[in-house]
C-alpha positions, 0 to 999 in steps of 0.5 A: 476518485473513489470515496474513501468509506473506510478507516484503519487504525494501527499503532506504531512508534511515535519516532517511526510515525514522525520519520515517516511523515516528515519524508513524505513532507520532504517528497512533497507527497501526503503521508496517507497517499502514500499508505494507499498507493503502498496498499494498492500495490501489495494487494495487487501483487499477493491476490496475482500470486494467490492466482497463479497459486491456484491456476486462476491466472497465467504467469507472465513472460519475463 
């Protein structure tokens, strides 16, 4: 595992932070797990359509 150097500080409602760690509870999963893995997919999607964007990288076939 990588170790986690970096932090990230947003503010939202407390009614949406509750919810969203109280499904996370309900999925036996760590609010923060969560947050990384929802991270991790996005950054990987957006950079792979910048690429194609910029002819870096082939679209794949369907």
């Amino acid at each position: 595992m990588n170790t986690k150097d970096a932090g990230m500080r947003i503010r939202i409602e407390r009614e949406l932070r509750d919810a969203f760690v109280q499904a996370c509870q309900s999925q036996g999963l760590a609010a923060s797990e969560v947050l990384r893995d929802f991270m991790r997919s996005f950054a990987a999607k957006h950079s792979a359509e910048q690429a194609q964007l910029f002819g870096q990288a082939k679209p794949t076939q369907p």
